[in-house]
C-alpha positions in Angstrom: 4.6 15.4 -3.1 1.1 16.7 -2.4 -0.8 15.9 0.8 -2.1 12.6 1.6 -5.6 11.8 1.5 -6.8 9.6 4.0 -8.2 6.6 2.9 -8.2 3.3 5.2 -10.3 1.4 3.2 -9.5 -2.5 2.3 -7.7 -3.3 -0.6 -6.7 -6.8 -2.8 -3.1 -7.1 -3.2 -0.9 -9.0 -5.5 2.6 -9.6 -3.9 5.7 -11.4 -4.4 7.1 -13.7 -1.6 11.2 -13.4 -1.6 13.7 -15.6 -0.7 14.3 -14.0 2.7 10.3 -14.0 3.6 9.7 -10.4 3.1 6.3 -9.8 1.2 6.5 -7.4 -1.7 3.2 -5.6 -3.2 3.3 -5.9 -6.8 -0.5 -4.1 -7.8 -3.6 -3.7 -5.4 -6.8 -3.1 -6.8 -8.7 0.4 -5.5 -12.0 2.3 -7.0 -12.3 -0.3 -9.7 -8.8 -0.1 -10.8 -5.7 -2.6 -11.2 -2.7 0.0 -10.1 1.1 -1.9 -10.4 3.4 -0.8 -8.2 6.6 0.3 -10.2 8.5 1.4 -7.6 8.7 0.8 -3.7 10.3 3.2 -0.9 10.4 2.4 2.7 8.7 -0.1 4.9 8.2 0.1 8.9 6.0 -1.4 11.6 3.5 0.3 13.5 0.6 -0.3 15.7 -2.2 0.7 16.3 -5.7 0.0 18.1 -3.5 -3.6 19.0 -2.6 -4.3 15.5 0.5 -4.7 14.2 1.0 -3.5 10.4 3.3 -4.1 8.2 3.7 -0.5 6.5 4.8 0.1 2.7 5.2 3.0 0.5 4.7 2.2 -3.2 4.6 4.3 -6.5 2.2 3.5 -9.4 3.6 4.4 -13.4 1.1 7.8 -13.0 3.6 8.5 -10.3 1.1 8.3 -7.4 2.4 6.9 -4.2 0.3 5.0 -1.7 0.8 3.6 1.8 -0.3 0.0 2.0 -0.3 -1.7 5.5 -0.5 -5.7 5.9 -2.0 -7.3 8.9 -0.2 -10.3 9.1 -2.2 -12.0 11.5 -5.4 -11.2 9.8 -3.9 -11.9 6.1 -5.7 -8.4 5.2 -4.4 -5.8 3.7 -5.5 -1.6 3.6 -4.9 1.1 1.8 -4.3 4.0 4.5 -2.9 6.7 2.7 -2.4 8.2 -1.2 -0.6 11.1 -2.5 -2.8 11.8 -5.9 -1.2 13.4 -8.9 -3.7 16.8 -9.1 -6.0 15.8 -11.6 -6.6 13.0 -8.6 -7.8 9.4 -9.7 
């Protein structure tokens, strides 16, 4: 995996709702671009500055994975983090 770039930037996010409440991303859109998520890896909570986030790691098809963090109480959603392929976006 290369290194992450640091993004934190807000993002809109298509997700699924399951049965059990979880929230699944299924694309986010980021520098004019519709990415689907084709794969996801883990998830974990973490807070910072007073905010809880709902942390996920997801793939794209160009095999580029992304952190995506969900503030529930804020119903907002960033892009913190993504691991470009070397030719980048």
């Amino acid at each position: 995996m290369s290194t992450p770039e640091t993004v934190n930037q807000p993002v809109l996010v298509e997700a699924r709702f399951l049965p059990d409440g979880r929230v699944q991303p299924t694309a986010f859109k980021w520098q004019g671009q519709t990415r689907r998520v084709v794969d996801h890896g883990r998830e974990w909570d973490e807070t910072l500055e007073g905010t809880t986030w709902h942390c996920y790691l997801v793939q794209t098809a160009q095999r580029e994975t992304f952190e995506l963090r969900l503030d529930d109480d804020e119903a907002r959603w960033v892009l913190a983090r993504a691991w470009l392929n070397e030719q980048g976006v």
